[in-house]
N, C-alpha and C positions, 0 to 999 in steps of 0.2 A: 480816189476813194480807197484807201487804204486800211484793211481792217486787221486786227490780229486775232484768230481767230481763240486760240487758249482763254482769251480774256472773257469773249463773246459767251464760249461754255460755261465760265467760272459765274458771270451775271446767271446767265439764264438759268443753271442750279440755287442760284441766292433766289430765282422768283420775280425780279424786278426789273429785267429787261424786254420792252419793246419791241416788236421788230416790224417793219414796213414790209410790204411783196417786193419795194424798189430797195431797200438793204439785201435783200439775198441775191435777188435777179440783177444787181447792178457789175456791169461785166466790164466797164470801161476803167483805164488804171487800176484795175482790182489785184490785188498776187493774194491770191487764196491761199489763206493758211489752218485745212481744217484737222491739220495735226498738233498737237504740241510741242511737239519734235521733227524732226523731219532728215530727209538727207540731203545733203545740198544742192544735188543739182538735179533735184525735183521742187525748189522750194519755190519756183518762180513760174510752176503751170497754175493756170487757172482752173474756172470749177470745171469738170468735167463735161457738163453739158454744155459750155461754150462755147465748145468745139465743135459743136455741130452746124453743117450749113442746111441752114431752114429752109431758106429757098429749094435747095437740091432735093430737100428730104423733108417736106411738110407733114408728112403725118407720123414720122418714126418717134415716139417716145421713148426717152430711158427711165426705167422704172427701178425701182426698190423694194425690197419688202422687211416690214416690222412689226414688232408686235405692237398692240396700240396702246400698252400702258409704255411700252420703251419709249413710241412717238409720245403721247403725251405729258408725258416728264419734260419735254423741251430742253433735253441735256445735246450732249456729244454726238448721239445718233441722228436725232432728231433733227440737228444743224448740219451733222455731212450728207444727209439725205437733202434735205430742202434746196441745199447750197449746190449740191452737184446732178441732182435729177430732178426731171420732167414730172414723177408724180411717184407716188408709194402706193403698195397693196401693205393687206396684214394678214393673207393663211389663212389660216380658219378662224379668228379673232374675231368675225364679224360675222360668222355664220348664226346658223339656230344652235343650234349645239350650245354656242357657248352663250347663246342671248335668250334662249325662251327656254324658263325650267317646264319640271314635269308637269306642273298644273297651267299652262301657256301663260305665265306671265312672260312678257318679253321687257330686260333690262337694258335699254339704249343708250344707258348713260357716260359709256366710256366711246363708243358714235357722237352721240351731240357734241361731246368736249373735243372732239378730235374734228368734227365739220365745221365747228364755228370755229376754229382757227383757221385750217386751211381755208375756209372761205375770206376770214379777214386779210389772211396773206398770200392771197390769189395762188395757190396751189390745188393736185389736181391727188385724187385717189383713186384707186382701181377697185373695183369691189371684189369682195370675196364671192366665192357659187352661192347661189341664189339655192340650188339643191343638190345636191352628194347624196352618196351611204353611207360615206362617213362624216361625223361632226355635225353630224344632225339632231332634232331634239327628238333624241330618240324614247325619252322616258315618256314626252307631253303624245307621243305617236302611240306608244304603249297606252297610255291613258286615256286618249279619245275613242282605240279601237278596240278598249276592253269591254266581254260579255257584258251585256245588258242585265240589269236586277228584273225580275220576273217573280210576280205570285205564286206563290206552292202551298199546299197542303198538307198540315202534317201527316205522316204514316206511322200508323201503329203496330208496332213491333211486337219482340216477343214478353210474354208473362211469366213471370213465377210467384204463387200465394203459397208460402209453406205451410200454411194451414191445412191444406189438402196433400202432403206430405206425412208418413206416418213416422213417429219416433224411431230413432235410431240411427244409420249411420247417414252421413252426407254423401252424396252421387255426382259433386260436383267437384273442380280443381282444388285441393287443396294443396299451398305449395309449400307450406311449414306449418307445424303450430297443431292445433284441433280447431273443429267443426263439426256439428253436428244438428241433428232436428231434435228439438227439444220441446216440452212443456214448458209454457210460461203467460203468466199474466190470462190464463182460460183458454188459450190455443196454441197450437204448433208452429212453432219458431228456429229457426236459425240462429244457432246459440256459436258465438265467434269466442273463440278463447283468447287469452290474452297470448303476447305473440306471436299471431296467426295471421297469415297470408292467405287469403279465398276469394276465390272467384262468386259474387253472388247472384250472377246471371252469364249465362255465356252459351257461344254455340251459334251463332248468326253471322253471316256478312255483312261489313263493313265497306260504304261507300269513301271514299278518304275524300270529296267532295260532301258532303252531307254533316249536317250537324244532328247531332244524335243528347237526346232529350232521356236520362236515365233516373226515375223516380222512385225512391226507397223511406220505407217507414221503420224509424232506429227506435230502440229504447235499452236505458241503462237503468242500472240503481245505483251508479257513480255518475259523477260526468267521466262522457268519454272523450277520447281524442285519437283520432285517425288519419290517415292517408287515402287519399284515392286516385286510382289510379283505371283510365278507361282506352283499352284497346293500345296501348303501349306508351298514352301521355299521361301526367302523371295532371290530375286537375286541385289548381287550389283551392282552398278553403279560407277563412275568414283568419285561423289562428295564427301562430307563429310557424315561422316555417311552412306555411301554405297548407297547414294542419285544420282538419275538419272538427268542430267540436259539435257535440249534442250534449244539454244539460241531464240532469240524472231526473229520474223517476216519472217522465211522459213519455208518448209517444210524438215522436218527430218527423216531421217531411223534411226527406233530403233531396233536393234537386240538383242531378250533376248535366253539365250542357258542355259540349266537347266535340271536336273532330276526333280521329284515332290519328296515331302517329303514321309518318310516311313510312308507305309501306307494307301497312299492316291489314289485312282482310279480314283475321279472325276477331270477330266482336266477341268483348267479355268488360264487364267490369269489377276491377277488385278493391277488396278493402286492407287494409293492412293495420291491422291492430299490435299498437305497441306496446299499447301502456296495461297501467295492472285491472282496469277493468273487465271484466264481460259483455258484449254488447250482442243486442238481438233483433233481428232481422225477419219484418211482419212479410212484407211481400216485395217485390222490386215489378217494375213495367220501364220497359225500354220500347223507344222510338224515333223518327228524324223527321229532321225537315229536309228535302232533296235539296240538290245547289239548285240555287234563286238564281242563276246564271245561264245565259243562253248566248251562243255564238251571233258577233254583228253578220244577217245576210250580206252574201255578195257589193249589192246595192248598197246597205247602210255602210259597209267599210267604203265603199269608193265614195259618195256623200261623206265620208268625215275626215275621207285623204283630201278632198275639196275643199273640205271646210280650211282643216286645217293649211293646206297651200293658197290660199286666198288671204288668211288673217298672215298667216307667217310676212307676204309680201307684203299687204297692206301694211303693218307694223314696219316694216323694211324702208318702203319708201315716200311713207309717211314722216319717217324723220330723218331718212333722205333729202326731201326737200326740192328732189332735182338736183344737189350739186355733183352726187356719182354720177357718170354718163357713162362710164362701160363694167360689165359685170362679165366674170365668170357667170354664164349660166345653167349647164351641168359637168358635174366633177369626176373623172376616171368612172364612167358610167359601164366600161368595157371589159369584158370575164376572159381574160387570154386563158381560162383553163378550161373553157364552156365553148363547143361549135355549136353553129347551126347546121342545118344537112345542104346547105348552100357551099362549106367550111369556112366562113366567116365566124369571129366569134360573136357569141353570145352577148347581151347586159349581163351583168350582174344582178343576181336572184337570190335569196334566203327566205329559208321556214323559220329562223332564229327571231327575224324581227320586219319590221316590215320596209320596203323599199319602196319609192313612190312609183317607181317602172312594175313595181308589180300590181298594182291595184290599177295606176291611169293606164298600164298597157305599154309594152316597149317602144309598139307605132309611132305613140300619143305622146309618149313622156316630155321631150322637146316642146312639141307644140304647144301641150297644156301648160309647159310653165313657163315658158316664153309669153303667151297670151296674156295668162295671170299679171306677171311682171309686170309686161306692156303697158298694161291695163291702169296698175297700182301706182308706176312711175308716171304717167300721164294725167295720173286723178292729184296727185301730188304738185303737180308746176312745172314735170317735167315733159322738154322737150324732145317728142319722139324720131324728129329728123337727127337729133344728136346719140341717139341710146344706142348702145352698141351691146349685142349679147357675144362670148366667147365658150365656144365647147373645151371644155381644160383634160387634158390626156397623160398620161404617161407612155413608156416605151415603144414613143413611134417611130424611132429608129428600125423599129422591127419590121420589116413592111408587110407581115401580114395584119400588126396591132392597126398598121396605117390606112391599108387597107379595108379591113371592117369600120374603123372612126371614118372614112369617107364611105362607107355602104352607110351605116345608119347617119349618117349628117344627109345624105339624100333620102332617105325615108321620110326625115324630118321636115326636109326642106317640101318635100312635095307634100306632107300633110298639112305644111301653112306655118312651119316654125319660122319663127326672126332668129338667123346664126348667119352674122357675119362676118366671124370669124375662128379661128384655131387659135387656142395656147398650150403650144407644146409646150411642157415640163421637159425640161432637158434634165440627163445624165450622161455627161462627159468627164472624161480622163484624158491626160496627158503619160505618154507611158513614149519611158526613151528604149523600149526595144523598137526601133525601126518596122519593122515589121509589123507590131500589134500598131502600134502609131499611125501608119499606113492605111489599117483596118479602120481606125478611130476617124481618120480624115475625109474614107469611102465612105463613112456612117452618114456623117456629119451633112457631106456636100449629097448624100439622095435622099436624106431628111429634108433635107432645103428645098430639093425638086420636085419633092412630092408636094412639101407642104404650098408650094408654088402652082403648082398643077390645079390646086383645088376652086383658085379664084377668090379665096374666101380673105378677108385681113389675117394677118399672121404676126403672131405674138409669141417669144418665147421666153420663157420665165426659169426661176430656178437656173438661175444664169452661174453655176459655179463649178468650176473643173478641176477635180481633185488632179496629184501628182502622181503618179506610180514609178519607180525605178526598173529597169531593164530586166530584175528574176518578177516583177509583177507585184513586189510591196509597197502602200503606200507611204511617200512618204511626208512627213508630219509637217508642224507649220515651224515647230521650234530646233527641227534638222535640217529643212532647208536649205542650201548654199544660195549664197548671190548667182551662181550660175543656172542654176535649178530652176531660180525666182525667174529671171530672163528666161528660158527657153516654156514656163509656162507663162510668161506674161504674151510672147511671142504666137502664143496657138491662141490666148482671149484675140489679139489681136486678128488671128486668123479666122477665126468665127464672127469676128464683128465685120469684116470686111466682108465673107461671104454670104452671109445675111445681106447687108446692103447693097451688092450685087447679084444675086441670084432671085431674092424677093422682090419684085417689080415695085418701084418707086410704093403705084398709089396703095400698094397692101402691105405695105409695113406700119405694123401697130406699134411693133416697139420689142424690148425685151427687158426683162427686170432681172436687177441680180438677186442671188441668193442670199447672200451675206456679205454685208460691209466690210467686216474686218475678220482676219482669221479666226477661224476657230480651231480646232485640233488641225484642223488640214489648211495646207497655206491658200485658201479661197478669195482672201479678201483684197482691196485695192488699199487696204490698212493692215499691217500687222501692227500685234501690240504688245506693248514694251514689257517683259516680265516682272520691272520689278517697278516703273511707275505706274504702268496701265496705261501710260497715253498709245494714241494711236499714229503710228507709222509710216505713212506713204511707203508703198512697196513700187517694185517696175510693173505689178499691174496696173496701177492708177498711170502712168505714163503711156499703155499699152493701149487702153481707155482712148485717153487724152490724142492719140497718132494718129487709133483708125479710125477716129472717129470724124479727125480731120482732114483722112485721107492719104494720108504717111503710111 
């Protein structure tokens, strides 16, 4: 069964190609060709994970990750991922964040498309976290656990009738122009000149929560046309330019309704007369409504952090379906910049927005969304003897980071959380000063011991190991040498062999790489071509292909 793989791409971008779970998976006579080019004396390995012996290693999988519109395109990526691994994740691709907007609608549609194929072609996905601080829906979170509307009362503010004013001069701001109290129409009035700026009430605090209700009786013997402007916002009117008009020769209600500008304390409302009329002001009365707004109690925010992690899941593995069976279930949940007085570190905490460890409780966090999940995957068709939850970490190379991710993974575990295993996030380098190299190797091989120690399945992801040169620069994917490529294909080779001996057979979950094919840095088991784009077999995909056979 000999396939060529360039042609396989070229259909599946036309749309009209097929494909069975036994064309990818079929290993016999096959010479995998999922470059378009290639070098030659890598053209005759086959797919990457056929190297593996199942027997020896029945639960190690090798994983991928992609974005899920790159997998559902069913192009290039899509085929050297199917064709040479165990199963693919997508990052954050499949979180809330990117699936439930601010009002919780949740959009599943790029999930369906992407499960009813791997289910047609018996392939296998890793879920994204179930809950993070980051990549979360954090607008729909803002929105459930925003103050509550509440009844209020209007408040009656302050008055001015300049009728009860005696003629003469005005006692209030005037900031261009004239004003004055004057006679008009049988009583005393506020007589506004033409281009004049005045304040016709002022002298009170301003709530910058409260809406403020300012009621004034105009009268012209033109029409007039004005500006208003209330506590440093400017409010429109009906005319152009947001210009206030009042007809000539009645008296008029003007009702201005307004927050003040941020900022601003001092309550005043002004008029701004520009044009060639005279206009006259009977009395003004100001007042507000306080904010309708009252903070959710303690209680209601954790009821609507409940709410909301019950539907989040429910909607998750509802069109789930059961065919994910292992998830990321919390994501770098650990504050290396935050102790406890234990000096372990902290969760991560913020007043900026809200975090589910801060409302269920750092104890709890685990447990409650482990349950939830549990819960949701099982009310769905899924099988709970197969579900696998994973705590997803960064910089546990560190072993104090390693150390508090195994303090709180035992907090969890004795309050009843389901975590059956670790996915380290690796960040590894390859560096030819000897010395730093050395360091990178001691890293490498007590990350392994630790992460061994714990019992727990062990998964390591972000499986990609930049290059450094000897003064510590990296170096790129398009400077490179063929010998450079070897001595980092050499160290993937070395971390895949010590994973598989250091990690006890039955707790090896797997590891996924980071990126298929190079990007700026030579990571990939593809480089690619600068001036076709195909992609390249490098000596990592050989490196792959060795240790994994035990070469």
């Amino acid at each position: 069964m000999n396939k060529i793989f360039r042609n396989v791409i070229l259909v599946l971008a036309a749309g009209t190609f097929v494909v069975s779970c036994a064309d990818y998976n079929e290993t016999n006579d096959f010479k995998a060709d999922p470059d378009p080019s290639y070098k030659e004396h890598y053209k005759d390995l086959a797919p990457v994970k056929s190297y593996l012996n199942r027997d020896q290693y029945p639960n190690l999988k090798l994983g991928a990750q992609l974005k899920v519109t790159e997998f559902n395109k069913q192009e290039l990526a899509h085929s050297a991922v199917v064709t040479n691994f165990d199963n693919v994740s997508f990052g954050s691709s499949l979180m809330s964040g990117t699936i439930v907007n601010a009002k919780g609608v949740m959009n599943f549609l790029d999930m369906s498309d992407l499960l009813t194929h791997v289910e047609e072609i018996g392939y296998e996905v890793y879920g994204s976290p179930i809950a993070s601080n980051a990549n979360q829906a954090d607008d729909w979170i803002k929105f459930l656990t925003a103050p509550i509307e509440i009844p209020v009362d209007f408040v009656e503010g302050k008055k001015v009738n300049f009728n009860d004013s005696a003629v003469g001069e005005y006692h209030g701001t005037i900031e261009k122009g004239t004003a004055s109290i004057a006679k008009y129409d049988g009583q005393n009035c506020l007589k506004i000149g033409t281009q004049t700026n005045v304040h016709i009430v002022e002298g009170f605090e301003v709530d910058p929560l409260a809406k403020y209700t300012c009621t004034f009786w105009m009268r012209s013997d033109k029409d007039a046309t004005f500006t208003v402007t209330f506590s440093g916002k400017k409010v429109d009117g009906s005319g152009t330019d947001g210009k206030w008009i009042v007809k000539a020769g009645k008296w008029t209600k003007c009702v201005v309704e307004s927050q003040s500008a941020e900022d601003v304390t001092e309550g005043y409302l002004r008029i701004e007369n520009t044009r060639s009329s005279v206009i006259y002001i009977q009395k003004v009365e100001e007042g507000y409504f306080p904010d309708n707004h009252r903070p959710q109690t303690e209680q209601e925010t954790r009821d609507t952090i409940n709410y909301a992690l019950n539907a989040w899941c429910d909607g998750l593995m509802k069109i789930n379906n059961g065919r994910i069976k292992s998830f990321d279930l919390i994501e770098e949940a650990i504050d290396s910049k935050s102790e406890l007085e234990s000096g372990v570190y902290d969760l991560k905490h913020t007043t900026d927005k809200i975090y589910w460890q801060d409302v269920l409780g750092s104890d709890q966090y685990a447990p409650v969304v482990s349950r939830v999940a549990s819960a949701a995957f099982q009310k769905y068709n899924g099988n709970q003897e197969e579900l696998r939850f994973f705590i997803s970490e960064v910089g546990l190379e560190n072993p104090k980071m390693f150390e508090s991710l195994k303090y709180w993974i035992g907090i969890w575990d004795n309050n009843g959380a389901k975590i059956d295993g670790i996915n380290a996030k690796l960040s590894l380098t390859y560096s030819e000063d000897p010395t730093k190299q050395a360091a990178n190797v001691t890293s490498l091989e007590t990350l392994l011991a630790n992460l061994a120690s714990t019992g727990k399945l062990i998964r390591l992801s972000n499986f990609d190991i930049k290059y450094q040169d000897a003064e510590g620069a990296n170096v790129t994917a398009d400077k490179i040498t063929d010998e450079q490529r070897q001595k980092l294909a050499d160290y993937y080779a070395f971390v895949i062999k010590s994973y598989m001996t250091k990690i006890p057979h039955d707790k090896q979950a797997g590891f996924a790489k980071g990126n298929l094919a190079d990007t700026s840095d030579p990571v990939g088991l593809w480089s690619v071509d600068s001036k076709s784009k195909d992609w390249v077999r490098t000596a990592t995909y050989k490196a792959f292909c060795d240790a994994l056979s035990g070469q």
